[in-house]
C-alpha positions as CSV (number, residue, x, y, z in Angstrom):
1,X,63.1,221.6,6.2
2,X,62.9,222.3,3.0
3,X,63.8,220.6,-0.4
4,X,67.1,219.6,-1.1
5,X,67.8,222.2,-4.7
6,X,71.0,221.8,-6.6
7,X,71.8,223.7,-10.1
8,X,75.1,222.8,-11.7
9,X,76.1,222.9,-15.4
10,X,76.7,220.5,-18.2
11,X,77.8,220.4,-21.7
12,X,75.3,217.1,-22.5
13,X,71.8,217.2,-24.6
14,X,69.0,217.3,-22.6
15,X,67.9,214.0,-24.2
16,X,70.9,212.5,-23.0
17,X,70.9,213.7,-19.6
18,X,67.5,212.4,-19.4
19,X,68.5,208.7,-20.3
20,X,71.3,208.5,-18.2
21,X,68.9,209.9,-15.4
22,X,66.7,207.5,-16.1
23,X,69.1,204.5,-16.1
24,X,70.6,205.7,-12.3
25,X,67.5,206.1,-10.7
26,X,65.7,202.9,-12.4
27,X,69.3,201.1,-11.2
28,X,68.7,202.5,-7.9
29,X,64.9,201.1,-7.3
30,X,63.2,204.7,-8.3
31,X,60.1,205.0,-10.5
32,X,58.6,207.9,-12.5
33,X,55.8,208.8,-10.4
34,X,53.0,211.6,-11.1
35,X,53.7,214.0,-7.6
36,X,51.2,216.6,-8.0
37,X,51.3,217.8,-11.6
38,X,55.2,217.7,-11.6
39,X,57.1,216.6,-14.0
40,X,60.7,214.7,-14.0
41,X,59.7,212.9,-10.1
42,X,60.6,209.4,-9.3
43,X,59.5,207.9,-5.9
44,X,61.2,205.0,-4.5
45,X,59.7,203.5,-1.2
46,X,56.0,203.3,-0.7
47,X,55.5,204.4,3.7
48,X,54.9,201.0,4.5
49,X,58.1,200.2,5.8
50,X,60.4,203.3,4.4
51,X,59.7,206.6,4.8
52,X,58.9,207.4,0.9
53,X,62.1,209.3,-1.0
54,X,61.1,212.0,-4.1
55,X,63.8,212.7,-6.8
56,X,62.8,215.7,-9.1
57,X,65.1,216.1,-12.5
58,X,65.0,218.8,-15.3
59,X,68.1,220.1,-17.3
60,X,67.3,222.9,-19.8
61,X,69.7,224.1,-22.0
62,X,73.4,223.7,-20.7
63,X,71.9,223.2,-17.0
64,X,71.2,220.6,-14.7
65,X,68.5,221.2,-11.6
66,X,68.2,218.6,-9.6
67,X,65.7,218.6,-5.9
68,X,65.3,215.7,-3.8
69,X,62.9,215.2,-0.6
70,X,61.4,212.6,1.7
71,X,57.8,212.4,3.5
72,X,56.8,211.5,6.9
73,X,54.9,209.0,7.2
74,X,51.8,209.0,10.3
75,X,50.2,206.1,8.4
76,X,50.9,203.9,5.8
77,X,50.0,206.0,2.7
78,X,49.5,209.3,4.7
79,X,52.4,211.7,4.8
80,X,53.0,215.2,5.7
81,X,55.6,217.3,4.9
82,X,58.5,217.4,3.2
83,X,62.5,217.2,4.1
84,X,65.4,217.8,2.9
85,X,68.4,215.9,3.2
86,X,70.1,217.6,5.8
87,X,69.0,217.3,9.9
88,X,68.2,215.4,12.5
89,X,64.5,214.5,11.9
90,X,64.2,211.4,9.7
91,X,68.1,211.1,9.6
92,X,68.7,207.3,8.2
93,X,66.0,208.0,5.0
94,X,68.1,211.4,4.6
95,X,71.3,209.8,4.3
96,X,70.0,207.4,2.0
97,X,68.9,209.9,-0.4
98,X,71.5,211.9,0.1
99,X,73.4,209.1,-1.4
100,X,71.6,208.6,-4.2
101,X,71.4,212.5,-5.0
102,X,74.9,212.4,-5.0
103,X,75.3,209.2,-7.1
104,X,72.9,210.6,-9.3
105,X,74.8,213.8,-10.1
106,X,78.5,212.3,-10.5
107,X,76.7,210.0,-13.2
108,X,75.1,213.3,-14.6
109,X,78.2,215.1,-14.3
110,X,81.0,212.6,-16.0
């Protein structure tokens, strides 16, 4: 499965979108994390006992974009792949960040 990949469009300032981005995903345990050279992730979960959830962010000029994945863990700190939210493989950490993409974008939205 691939990313989840949302576009929608806004009438807020990047910097804006950014804080409020910020503020949902810190309220909802995320962290900025460094996923290989991309910018605007937060990671919440580490493998050890949840399967590790990826929220990537950017808004550019009147636009939001918004993808979100999770990784399978074989190990604790060893993952492969990634998935989307939608499917049966790895269904309770999907619907869990499905729920948090989608809290995430009404907060960006309104």
């Amino acid at each position: 499965m691939a990313r989840y990949v949302n576009d929608f469009p806004t009438n807020k300032a990047d910097e804006q979108l950014m804080a409020i981005a910020s503020q949902c995903l810190n309220d909802m345990g995320y962290k900025p994390h460094n996923y290989k050279g991309e910018a605007g992730v937060f990671k919440k979960g580490d493998g050890w006992l949840t399967a590790p959830m990826f929220i990537k962010l950017s808004s550019m000029s009147g636009a939001v974009h918004v993808e979100a994945f999770t990784k399978f863990a074989i190990l604790p700190g060893v993952f492969m792949g990634e998935y989307g939210t939608d499917g049966a493989f790895l269904i309770v950490p999907k619907r869990l960040l499905k729920g948090n993409v989608e809290k995430l974008e009404y907060a960006l939205k309104n």
